[in-house]
N, C-alpha and C positions, 0 to 999 in steps of 0.2 A: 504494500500500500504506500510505504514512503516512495519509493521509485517513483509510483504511479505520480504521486503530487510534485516529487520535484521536477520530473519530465514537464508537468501540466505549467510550473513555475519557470521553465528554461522556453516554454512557448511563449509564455506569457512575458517574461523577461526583453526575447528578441524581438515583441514588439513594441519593447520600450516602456512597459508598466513597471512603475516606479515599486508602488506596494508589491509584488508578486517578488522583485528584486529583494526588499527587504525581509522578504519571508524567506525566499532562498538563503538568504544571510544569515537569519536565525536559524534555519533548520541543519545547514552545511557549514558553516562556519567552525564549531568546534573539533569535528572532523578535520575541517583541509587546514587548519592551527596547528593541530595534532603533528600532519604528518610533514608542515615547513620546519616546526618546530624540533621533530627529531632528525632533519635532514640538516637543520642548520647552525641544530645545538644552541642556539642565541636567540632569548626570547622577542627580543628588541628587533631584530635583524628577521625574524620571524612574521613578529604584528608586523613590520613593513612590507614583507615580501606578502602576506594575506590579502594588502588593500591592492595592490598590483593584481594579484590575482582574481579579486571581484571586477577590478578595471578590465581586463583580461575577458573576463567572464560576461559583462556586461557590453564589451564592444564584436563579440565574436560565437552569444547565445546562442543565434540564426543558423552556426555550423553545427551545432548537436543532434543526431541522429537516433533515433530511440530504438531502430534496427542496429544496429551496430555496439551500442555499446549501454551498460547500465548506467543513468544518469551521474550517479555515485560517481562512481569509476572512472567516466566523460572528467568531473570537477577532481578526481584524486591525480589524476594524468597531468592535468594543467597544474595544480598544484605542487606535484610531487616534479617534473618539468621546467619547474620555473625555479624552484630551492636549488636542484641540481644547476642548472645553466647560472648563479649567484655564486654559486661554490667553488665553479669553474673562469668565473670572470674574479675572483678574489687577487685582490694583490700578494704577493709573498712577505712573509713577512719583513719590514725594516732591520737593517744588520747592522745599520751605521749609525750609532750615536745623534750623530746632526741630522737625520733624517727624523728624529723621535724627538727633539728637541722642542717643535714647535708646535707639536700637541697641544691640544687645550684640555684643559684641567676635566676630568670626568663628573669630578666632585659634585652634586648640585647645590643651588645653592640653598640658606640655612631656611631659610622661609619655604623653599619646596621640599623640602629634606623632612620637616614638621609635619605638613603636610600628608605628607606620602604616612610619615609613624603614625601620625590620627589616623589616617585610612584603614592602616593597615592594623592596627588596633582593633577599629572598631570592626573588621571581620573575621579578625582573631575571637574578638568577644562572639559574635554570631555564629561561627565556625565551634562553639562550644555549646550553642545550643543544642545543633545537630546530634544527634547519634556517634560512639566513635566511631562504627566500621564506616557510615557512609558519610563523615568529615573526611576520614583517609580516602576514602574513594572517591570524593570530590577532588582531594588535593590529587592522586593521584592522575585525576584524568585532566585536570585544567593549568595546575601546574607542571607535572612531569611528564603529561600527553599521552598516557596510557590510551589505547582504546576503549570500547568498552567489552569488545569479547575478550581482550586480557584481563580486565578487571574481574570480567565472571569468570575468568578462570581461576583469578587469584582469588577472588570469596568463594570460589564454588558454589555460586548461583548460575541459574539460566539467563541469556541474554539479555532477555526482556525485563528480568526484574530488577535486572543494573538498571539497564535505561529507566526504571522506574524510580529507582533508590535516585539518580543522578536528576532525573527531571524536579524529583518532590524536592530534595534537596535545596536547589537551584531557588525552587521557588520560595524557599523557607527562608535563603538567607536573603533574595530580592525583599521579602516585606521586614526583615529583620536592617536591612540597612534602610530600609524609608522611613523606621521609625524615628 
């Protein structure tokens, strides 16, 4: 049935509907994360190469063939695709002193630094609400990009009731941060 929708969403996509794109977003996004994410080892370098690939997605819908390949697999291809061709345009590393020199500072700064520790607090605090196997298996699939048939392998549940622990989850800590 997902197939079915996100095919009906890459129709709807290539004709330029805005909402149908944004649901495609929500429904695939944590997936094609996942798999720039362990291609590219760098979360940052990751989330960037993601919106490339919606761009990607969104200028080249029209080419998706529903004879030919599972929608899924159409956006893991471009994704997975796109992380390799980043990998392979990488510079080598700097060997020379004066070349690393003019780096700027990674540091951020103190007021975003703050920031970032409130945030990150206040889902720490949320993230305790939760249950602990399905806090770890939250963390497991959005921090470290586990999928989710690894994760029912690691809990020894059925597929489906990952993606059920992972959706209820999700939705517990979204109302736990609006409070």
């Amino acid at each position: 049935m997902i197939d079915e929708e996100i095919s009906g969403l890459l129709g709807r996509v290539a004709l330029r509907d805005r909402a149908a794109f944004a649901e495609l977003y929500r429904l695939t996004s944590p997936k094609l994360f996942a798999i720039c994410l362990r291609i590219l080892r760098d979360r940052s370098e990751a989330e960037e190469t993601l919106q490339e690939i919606y761009v990607r997605i969104w200028q080249h819908a029209d080419r998706f063939s529903p004879g030919q390949s599972t929608p899924m697999s159409w956006l893991a291809a471009i994704a997975r695709n796109r992380a390799i061709d980043l990998i392979r345009a990488r510079k080598p590393v700097a060997n020379a002193i004066d070349e690393a020199y003019d780096l700027a500072d990674p540091a951020a700064d103190p007021e975003k630094s703050a920031v970032v520790r409130a945030e990150g607090r206040r889902i720490d605090a949320c993230m305790e609400e939760l249950e602990t196997d399905r806090a770890d298996a939250v963390r497991r699939a959005y921090v470290e990009g586990l999928s989710y048939q690894e994760l029912a392998e690691m809990y020894a549940v059925p597929l489906n009731t990952m993606r059920t622990w992972l959706r209820r989850s999700l939705l517990k800590l979204r109302e736990c941060m609006e409070r």
